[in-house]
PDB file of N, CA, C, O and CB in Angstrom:
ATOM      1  N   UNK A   1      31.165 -26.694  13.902  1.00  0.00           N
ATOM      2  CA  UNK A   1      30.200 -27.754  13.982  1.00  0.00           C
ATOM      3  C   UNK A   1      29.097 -27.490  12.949  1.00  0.00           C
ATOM      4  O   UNK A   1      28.581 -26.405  12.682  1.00  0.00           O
ATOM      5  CB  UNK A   1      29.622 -27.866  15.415  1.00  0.00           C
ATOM      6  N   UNK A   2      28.848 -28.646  12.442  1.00  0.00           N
ATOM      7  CA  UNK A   2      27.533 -28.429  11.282  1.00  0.00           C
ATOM      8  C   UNK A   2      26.546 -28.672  11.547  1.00  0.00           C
ATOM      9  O   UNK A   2      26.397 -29.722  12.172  1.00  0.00           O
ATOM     10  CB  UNK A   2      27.451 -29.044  10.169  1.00  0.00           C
ATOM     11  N   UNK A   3      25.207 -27.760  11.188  1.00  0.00           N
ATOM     12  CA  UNK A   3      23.973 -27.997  11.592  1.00  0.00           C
ATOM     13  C   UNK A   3      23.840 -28.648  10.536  1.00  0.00           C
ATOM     14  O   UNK A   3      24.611 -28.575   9.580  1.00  0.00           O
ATOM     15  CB  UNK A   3      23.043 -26.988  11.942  1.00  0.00           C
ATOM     16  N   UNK A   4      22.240 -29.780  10.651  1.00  0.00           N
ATOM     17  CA  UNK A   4      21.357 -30.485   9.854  1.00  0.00           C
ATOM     18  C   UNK A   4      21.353 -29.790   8.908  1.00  0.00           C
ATOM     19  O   UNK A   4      21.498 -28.596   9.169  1.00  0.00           O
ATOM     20  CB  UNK A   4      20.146 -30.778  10.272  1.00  0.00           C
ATOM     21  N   UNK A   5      21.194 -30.165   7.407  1.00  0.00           N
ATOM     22  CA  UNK A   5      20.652 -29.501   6.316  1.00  0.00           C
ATOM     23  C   UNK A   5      22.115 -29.228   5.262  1.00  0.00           C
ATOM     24  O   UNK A   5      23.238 -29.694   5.452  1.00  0.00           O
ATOM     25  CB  UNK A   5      19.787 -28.009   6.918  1.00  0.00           C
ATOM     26  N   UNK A   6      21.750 -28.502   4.349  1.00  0.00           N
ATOM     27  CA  UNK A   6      23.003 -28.400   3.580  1.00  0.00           C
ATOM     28  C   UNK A   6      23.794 -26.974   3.578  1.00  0.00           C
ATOM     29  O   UNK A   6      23.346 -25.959   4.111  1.00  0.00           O
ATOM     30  CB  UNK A   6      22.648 -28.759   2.149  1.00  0.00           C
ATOM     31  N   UNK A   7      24.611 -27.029   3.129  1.00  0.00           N
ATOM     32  CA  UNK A   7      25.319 -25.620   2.875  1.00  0.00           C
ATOM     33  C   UNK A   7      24.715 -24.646   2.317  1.00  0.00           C
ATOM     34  O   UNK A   7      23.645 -24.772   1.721  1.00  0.00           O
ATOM     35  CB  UNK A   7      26.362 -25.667   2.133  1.00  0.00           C
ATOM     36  N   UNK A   8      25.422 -23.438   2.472  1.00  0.00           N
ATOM     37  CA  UNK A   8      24.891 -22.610   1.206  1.00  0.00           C
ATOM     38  C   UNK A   8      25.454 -22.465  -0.097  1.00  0.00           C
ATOM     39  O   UNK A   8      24.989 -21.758  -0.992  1.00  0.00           O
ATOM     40  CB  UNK A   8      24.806 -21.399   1.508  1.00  0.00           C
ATOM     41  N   UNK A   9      26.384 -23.105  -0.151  1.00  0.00           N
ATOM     42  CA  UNK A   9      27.087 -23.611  -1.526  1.00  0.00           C
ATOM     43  C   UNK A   9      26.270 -24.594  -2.263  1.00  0.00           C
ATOM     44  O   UNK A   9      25.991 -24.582  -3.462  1.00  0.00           O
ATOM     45  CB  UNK A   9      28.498 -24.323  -1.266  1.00  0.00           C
ATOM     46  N   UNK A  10      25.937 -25.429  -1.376  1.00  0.00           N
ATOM     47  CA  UNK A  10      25.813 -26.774  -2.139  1.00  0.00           C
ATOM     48  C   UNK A  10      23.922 -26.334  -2.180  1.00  0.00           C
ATOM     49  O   UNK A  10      23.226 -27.171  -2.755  1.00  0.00           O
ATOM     50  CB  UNK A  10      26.538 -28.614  -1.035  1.00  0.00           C
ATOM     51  N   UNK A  11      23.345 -25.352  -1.718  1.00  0.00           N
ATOM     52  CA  UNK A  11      22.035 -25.116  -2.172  1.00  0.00           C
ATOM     53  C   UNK A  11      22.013 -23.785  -3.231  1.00  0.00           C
ATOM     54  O   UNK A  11      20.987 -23.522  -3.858  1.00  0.00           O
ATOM     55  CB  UNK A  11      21.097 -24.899  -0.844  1.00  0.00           C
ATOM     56  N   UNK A  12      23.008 -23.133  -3.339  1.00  0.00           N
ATOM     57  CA  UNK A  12      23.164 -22.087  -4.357  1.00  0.00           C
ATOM     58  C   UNK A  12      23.300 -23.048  -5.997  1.00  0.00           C
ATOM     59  O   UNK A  12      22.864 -22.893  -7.138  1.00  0.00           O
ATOM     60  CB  UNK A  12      24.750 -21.042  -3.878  1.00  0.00           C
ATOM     61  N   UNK A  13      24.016 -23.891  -5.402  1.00  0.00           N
ATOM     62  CA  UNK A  13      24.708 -24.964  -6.749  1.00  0.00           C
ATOM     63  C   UNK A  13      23.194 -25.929  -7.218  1.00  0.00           C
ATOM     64  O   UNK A  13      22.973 -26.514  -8.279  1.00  0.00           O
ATOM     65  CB  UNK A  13      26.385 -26.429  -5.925  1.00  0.00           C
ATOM     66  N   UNK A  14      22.418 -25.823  -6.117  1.00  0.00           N
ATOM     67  CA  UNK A  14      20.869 -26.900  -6.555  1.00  0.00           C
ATOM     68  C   UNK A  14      20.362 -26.069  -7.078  1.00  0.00           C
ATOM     69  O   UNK A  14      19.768 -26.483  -8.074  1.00  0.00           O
ATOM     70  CB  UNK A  14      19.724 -27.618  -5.452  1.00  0.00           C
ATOM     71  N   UNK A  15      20.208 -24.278  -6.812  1.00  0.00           N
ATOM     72  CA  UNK A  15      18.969 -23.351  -7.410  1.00  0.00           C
ATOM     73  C   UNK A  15      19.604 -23.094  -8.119  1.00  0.00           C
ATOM     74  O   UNK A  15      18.819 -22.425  -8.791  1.00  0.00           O
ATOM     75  CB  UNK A  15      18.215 -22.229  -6.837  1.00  0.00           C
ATOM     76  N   UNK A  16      21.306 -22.991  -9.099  1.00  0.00           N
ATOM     77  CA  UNK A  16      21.591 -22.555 -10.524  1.00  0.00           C
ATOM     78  C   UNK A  16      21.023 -23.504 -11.617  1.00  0.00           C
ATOM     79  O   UNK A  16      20.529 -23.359 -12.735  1.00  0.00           O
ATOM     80  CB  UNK A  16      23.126 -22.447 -10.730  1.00  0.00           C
ATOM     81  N   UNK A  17      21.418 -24.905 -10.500  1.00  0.00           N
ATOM     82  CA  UNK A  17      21.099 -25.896 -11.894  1.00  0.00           C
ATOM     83  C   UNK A  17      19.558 -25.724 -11.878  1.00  0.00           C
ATOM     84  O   UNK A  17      19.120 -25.059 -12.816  1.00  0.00           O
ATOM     85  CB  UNK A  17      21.621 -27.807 -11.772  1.00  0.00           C
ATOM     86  N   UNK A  18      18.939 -26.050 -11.267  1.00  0.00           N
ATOM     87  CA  UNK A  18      17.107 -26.084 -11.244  1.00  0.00           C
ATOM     88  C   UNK A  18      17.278 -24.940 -12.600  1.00  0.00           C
ATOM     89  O   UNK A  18      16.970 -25.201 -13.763  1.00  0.00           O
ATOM     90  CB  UNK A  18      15.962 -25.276  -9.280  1.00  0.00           C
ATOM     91  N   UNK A  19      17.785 -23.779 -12.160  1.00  0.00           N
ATOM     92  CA  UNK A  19      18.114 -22.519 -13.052  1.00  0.00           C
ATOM     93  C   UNK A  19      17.905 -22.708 -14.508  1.00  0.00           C
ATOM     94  O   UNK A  19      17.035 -22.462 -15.343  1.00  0.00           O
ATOM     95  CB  UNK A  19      19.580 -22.089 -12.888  1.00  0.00           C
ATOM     96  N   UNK A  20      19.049 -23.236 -14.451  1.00  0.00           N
ATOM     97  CA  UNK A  20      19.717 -23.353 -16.157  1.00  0.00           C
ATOM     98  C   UNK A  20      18.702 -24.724 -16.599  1.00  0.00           C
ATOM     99  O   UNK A  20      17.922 -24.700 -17.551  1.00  0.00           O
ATOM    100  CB  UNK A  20      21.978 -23.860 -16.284  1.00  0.00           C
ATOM    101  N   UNK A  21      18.857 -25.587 -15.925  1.00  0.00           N
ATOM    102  CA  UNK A  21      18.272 -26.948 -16.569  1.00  0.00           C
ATOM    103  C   UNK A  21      16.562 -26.495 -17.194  1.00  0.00           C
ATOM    104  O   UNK A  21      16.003 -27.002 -18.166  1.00  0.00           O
ATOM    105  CB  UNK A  21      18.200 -28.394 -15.087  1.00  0.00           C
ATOM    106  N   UNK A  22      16.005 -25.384 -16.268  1.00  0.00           N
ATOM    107  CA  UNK A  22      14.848 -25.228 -16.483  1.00  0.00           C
ATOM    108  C   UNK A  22      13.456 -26.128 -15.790  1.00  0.00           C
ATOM    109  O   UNK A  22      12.282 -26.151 -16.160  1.00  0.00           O
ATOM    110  CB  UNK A  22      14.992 -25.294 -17.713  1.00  0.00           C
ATOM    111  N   UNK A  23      14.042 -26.724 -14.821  1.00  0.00           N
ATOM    112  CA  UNK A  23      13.599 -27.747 -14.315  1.00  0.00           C
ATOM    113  C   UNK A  23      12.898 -26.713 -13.109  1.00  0.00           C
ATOM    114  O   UNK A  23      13.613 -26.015 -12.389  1.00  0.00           O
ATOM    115  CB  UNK A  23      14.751 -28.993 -13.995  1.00  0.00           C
ATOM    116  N   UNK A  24      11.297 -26.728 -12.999  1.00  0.00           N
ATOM    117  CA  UNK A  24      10.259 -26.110 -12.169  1.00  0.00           C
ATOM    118  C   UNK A  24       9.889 -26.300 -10.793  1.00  0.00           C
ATOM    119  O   UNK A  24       8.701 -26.561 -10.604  1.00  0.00           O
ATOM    120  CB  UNK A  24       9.281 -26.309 -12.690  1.00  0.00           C
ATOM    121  N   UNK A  25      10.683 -26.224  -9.738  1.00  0.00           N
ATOM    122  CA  UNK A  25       9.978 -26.466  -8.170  1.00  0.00           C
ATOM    123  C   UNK A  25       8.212 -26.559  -8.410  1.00  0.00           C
ATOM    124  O   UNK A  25       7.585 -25.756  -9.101  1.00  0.00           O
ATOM    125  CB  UNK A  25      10.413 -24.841  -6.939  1.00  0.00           C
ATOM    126  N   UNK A  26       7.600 -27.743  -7.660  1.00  0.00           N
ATOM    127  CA  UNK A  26       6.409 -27.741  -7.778  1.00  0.00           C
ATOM    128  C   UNK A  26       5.855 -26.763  -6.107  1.00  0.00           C
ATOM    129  O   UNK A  26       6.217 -27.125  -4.988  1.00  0.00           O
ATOM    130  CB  UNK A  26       5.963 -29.465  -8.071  1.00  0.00           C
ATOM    131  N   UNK A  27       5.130 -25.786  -6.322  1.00  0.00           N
ATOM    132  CA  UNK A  27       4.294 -25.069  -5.784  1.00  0.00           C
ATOM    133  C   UNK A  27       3.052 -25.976  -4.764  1.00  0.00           C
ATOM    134  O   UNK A  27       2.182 -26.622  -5.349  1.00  0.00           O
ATOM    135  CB  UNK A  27       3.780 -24.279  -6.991  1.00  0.00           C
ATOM    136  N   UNK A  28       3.091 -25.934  -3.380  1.00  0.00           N
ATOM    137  CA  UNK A  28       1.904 -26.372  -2.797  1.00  0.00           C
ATOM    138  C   UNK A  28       0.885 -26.004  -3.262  1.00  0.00           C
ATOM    139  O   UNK A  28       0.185 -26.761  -3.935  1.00  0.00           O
ATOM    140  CB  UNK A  28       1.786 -26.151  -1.700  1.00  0.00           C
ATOM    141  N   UNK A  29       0.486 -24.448  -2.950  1.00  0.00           N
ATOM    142  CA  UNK A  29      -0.871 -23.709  -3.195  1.00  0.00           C
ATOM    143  C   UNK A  29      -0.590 -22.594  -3.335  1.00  0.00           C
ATOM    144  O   UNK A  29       0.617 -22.370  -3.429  1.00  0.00           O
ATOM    145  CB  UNK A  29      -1.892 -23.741  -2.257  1.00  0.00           C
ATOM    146  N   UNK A  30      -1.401 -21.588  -3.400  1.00  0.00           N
ATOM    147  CA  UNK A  30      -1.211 -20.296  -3.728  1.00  0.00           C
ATOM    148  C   UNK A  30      -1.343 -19.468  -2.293  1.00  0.00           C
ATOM    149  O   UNK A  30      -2.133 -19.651  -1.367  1.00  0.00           O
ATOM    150  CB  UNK A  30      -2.270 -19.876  -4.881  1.00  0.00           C
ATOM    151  N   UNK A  31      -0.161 -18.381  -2.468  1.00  0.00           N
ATOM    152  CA  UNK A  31      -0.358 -17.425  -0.770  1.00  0.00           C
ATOM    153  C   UNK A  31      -1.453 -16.646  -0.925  1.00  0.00           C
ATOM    154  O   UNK A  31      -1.646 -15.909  -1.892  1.00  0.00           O
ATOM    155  CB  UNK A  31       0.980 -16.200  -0.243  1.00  0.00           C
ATOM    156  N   UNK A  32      -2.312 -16.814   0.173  1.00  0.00           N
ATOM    157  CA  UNK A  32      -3.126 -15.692  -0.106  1.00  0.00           C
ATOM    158  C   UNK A  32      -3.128 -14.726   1.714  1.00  0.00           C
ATOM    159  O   UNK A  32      -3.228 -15.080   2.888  1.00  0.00           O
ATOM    160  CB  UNK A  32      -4.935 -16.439  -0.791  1.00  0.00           C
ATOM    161  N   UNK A  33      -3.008 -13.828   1.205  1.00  0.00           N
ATOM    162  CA  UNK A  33      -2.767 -12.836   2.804  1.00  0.00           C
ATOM    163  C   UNK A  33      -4.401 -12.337   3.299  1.00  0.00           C
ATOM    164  O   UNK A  33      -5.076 -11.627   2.553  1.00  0.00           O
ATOM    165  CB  UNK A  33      -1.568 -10.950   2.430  1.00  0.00           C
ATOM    166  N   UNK A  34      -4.791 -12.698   4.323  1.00  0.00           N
ATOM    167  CA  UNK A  34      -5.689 -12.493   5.122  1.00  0.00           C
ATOM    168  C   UNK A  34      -5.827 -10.845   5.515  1.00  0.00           C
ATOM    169  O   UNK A  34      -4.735 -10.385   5.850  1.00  0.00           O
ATOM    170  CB  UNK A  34      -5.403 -13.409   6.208  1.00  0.00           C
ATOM    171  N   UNK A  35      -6.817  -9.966   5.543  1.00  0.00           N
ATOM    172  CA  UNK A  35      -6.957  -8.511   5.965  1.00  0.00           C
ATOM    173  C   UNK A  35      -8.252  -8.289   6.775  1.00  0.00           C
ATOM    174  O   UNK A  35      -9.352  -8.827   6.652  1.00  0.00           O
ATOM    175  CB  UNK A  35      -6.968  -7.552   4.688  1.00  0.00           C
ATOM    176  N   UNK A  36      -7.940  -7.613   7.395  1.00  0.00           N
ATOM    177  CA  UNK A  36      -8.416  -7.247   8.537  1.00  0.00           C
ATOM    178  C   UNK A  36      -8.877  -6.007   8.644  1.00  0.00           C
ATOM    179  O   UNK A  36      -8.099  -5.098   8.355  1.00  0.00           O
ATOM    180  CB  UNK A  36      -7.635  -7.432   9.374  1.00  0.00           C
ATOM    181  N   UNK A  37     -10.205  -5.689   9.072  1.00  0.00           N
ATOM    182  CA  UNK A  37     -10.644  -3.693   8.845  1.00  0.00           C
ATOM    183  C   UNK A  37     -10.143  -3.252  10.343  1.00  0.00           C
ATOM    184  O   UNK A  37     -10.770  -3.776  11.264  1.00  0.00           O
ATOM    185  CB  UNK A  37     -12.966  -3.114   8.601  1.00  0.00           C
ATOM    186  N   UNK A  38      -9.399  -2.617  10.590  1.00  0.00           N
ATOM    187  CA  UNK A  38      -8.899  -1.438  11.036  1.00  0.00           C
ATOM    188  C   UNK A  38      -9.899  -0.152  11.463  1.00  0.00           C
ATOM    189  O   UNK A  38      -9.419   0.770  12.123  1.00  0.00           O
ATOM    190  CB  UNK A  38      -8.032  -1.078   9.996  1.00  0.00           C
ATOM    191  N   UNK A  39     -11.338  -0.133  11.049  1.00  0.00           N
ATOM    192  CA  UNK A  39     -11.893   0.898  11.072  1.00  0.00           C
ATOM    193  C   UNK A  39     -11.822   1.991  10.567  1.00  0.00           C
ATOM    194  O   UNK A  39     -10.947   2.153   9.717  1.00  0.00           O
ATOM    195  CB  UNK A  39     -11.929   1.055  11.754  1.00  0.00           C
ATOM    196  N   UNK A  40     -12.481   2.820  10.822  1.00  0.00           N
ATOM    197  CA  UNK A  40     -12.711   4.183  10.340  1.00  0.00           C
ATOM    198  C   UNK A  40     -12.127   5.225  11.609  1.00  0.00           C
ATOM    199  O   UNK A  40     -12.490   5.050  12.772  1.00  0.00           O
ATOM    200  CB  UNK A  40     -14.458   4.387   9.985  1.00  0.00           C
ATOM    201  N   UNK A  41     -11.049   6.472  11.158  1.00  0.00           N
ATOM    202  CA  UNK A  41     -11.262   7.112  11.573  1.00  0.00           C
ATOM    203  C   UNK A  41     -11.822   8.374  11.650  1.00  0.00           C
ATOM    204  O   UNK A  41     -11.201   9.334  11.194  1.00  0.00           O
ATOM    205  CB  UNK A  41     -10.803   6.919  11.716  1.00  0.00           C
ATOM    206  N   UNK A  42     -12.923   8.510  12.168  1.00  0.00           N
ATOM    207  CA  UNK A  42     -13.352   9.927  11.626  1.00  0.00           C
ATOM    208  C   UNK A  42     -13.288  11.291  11.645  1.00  0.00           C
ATOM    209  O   UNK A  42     -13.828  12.026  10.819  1.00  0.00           O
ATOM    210  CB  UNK A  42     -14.076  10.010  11.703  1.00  0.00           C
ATOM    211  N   UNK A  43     -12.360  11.777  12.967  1.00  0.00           N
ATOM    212  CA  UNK A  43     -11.790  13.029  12.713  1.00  0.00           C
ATOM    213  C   UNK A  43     -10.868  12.985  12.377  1.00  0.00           C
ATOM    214  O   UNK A  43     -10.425  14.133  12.424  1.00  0.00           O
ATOM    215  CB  UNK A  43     -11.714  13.789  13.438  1.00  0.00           C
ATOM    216  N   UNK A  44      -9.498  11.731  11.666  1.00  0.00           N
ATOM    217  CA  UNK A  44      -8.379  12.016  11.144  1.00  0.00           C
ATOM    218  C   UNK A  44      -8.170  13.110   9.610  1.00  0.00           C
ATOM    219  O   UNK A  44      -8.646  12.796   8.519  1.00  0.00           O
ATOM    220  CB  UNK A  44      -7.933  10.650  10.998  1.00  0.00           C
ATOM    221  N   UNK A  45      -7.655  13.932   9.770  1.00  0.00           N
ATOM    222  CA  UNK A  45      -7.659  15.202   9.137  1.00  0.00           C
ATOM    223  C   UNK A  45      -6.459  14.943   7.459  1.00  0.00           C
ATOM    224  O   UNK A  45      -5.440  15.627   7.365  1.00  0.00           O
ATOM    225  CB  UNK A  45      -6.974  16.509  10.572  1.00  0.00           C
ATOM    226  N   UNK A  46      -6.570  14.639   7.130  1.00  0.00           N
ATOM    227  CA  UNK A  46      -5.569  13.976   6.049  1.00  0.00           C
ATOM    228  C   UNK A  46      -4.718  15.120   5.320  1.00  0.00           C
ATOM    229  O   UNK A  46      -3.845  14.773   4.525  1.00  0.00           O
ATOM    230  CB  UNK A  46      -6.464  13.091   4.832  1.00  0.00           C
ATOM    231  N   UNK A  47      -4.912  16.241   5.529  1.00  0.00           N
ATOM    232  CA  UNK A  47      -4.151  17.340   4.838  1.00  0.00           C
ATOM    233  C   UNK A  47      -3.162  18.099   6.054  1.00  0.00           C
ATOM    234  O   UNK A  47      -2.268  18.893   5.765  1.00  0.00           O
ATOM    235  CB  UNK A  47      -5.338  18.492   4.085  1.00  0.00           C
ATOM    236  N   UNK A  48      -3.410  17.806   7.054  1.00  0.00           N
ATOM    237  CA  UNK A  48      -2.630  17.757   8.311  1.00  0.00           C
ATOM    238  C   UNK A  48      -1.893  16.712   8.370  1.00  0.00           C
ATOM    239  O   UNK A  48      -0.726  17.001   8.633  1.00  0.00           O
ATOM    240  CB  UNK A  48      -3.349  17.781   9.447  1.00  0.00           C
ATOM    241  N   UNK A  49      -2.115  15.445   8.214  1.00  0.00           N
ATOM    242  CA  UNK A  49      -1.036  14.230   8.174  1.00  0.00           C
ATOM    243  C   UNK A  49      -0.109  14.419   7.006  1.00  0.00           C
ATOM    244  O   UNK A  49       1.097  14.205   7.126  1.00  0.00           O
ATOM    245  CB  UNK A  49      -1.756  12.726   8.009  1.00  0.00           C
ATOM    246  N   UNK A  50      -0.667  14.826   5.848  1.00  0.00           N
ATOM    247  CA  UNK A  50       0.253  15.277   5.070  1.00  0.00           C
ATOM    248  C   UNK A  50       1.184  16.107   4.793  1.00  0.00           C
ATOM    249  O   UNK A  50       2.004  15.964   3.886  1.00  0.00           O
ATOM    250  CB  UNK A  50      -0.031  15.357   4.578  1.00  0.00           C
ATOM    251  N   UNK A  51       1.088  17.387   5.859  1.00  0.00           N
ATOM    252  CA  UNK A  51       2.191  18.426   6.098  1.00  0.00           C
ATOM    253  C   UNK A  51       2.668  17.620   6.989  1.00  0.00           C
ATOM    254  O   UNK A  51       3.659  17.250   6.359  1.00  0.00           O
ATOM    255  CB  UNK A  51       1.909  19.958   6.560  1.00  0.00           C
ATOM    256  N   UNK A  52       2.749  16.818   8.402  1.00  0.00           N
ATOM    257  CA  UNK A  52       3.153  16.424   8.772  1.00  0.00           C
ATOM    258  C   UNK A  52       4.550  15.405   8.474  1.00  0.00           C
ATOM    259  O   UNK A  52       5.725  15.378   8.838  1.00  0.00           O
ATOM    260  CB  UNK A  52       2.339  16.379   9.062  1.00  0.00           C
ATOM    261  N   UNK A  53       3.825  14.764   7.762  1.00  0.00           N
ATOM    262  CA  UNK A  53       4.734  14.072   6.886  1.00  0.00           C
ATOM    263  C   UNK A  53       6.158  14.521   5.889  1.00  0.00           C
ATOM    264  O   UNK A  53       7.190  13.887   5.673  1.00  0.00           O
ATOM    265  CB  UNK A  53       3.849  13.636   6.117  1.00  0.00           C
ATOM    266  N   UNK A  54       5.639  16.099   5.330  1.00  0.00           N
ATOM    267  CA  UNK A  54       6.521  16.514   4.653  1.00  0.00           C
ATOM    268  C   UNK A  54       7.695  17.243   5.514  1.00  0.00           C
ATOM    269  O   UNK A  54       8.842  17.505   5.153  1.00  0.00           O
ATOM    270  CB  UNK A  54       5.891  17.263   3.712  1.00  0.00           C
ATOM    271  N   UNK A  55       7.026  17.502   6.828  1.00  0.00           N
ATOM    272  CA  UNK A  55       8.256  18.182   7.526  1.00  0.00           C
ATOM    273  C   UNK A  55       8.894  17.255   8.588  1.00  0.00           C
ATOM    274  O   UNK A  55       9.623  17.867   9.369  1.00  0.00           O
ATOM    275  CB  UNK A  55       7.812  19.572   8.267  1.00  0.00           C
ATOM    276  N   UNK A  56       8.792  15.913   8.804  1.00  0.00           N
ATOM    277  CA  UNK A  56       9.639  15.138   9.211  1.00  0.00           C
ATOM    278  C   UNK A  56      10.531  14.311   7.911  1.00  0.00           C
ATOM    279  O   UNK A  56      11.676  13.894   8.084  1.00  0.00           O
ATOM    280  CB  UNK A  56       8.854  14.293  10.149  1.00  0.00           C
ATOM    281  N   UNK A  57      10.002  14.213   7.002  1.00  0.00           N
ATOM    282  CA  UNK A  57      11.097  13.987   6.056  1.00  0.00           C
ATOM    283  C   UNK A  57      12.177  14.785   5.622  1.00  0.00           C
ATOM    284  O   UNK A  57      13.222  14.238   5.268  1.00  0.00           O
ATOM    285  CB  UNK A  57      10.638  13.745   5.103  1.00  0.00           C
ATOM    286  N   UNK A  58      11.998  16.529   5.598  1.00  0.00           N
ATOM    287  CA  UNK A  58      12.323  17.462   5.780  1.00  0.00           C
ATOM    288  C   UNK A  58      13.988  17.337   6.608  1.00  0.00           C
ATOM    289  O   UNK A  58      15.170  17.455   6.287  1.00  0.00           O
ATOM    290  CB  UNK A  58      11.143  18.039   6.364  1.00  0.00           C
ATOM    291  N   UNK A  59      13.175  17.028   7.838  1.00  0.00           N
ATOM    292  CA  UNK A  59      13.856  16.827   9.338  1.00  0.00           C
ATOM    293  C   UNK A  59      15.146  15.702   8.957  1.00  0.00           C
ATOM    294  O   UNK A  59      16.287  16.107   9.175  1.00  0.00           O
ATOM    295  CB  UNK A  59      12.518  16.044  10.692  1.00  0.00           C
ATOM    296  N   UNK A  60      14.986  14.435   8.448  1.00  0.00           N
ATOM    297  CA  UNK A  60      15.214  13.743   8.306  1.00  0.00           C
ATOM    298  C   UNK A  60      16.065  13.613   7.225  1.00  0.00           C
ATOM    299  O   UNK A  60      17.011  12.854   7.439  1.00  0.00           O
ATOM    300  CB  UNK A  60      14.459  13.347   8.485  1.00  0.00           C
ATOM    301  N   UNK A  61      16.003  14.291   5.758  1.00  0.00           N
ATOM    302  CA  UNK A  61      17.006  15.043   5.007  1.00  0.00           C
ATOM    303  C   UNK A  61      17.954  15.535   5.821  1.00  0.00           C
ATOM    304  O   UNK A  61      18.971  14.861   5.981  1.00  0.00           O
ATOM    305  CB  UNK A  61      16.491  16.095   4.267  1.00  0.00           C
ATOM    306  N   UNK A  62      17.786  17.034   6.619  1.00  0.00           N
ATOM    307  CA  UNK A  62      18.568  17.572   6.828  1.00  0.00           C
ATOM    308  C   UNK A  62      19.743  17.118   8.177  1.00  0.00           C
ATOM    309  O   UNK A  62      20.780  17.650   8.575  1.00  0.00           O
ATOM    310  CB  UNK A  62      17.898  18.595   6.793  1.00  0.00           C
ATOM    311  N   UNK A  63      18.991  15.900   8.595  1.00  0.00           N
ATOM    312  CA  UNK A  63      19.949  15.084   9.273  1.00  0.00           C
ATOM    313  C   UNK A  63      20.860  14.354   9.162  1.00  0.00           C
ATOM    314  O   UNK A  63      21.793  14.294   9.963  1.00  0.00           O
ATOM    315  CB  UNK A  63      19.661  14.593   9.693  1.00  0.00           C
ATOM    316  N   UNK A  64      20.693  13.431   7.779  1.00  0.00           N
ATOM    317  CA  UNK A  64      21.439  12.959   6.953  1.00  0.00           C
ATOM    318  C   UNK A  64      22.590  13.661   6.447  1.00  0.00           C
ATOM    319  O   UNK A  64      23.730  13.200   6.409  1.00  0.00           O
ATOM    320  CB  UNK A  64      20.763  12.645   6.137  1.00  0.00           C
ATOM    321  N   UNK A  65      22.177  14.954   6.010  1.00  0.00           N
ATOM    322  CA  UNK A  65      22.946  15.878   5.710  1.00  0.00           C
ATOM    323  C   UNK A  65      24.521  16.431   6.803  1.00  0.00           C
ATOM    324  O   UNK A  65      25.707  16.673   6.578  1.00  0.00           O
ATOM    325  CB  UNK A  65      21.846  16.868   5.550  1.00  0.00           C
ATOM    326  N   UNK A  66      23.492  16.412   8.152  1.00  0.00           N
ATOM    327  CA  UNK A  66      24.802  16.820   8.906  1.00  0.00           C
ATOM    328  C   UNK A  66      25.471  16.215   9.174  1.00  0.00           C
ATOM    329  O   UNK A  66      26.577  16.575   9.578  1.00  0.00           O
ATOM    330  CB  UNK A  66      24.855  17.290   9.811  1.00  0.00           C
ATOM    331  N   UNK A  67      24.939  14.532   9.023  1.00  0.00           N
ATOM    332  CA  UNK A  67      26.395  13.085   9.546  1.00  0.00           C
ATOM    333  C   UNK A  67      27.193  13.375   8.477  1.00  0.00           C
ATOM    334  O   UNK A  67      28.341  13.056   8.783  1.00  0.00           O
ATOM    335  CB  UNK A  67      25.979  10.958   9.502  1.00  0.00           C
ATOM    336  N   UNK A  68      27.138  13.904   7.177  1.00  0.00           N
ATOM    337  CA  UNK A  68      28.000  13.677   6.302  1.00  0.00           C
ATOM    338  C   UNK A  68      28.631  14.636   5.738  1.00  0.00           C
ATOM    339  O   UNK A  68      28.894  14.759   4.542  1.00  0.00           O
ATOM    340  CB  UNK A  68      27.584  13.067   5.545  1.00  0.00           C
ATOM    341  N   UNK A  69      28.947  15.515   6.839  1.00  0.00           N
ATOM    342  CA  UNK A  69      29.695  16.852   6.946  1.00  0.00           C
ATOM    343  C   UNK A  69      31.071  16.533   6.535  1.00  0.00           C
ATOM    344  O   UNK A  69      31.930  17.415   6.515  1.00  0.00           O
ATOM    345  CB  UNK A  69      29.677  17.520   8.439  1.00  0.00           C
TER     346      UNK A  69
END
């Protein structure tokens, strides 16, 4: 059964030609992403998160490693 809308053939075949023809989709507006402060933390220790980090990747190597024994 076919849903509303078109294929993915027949929309692969609209974005080659747009493609080749050179012919430009017109753009609404521009994205702009909204951010938000998060705060400060102030006893987070950053040279501790960073060993941290290196020995679960570590972990995570050597796991990889053993599926592919």
């Amino acid at each position: 059964m076919r849903e509303r809308g078109i294929s993915f053939k027949e929309a692969f075949n609209q974005a080659a030609r747009r493609g080749l023809t050179g012919e430009k989709r017109q753009r609404n507006k521009r994205f702009v992403q909204k951010t938000f402060s998060l705060g400060q933390v102030e006893d987070l220790r950053w040279d501790k998160t960073l060993g941290i980090d290196e020995v679960m990747e570590d972990e995570e190597l050597t796991r990889k490693l053993a599926l592919n024994k």
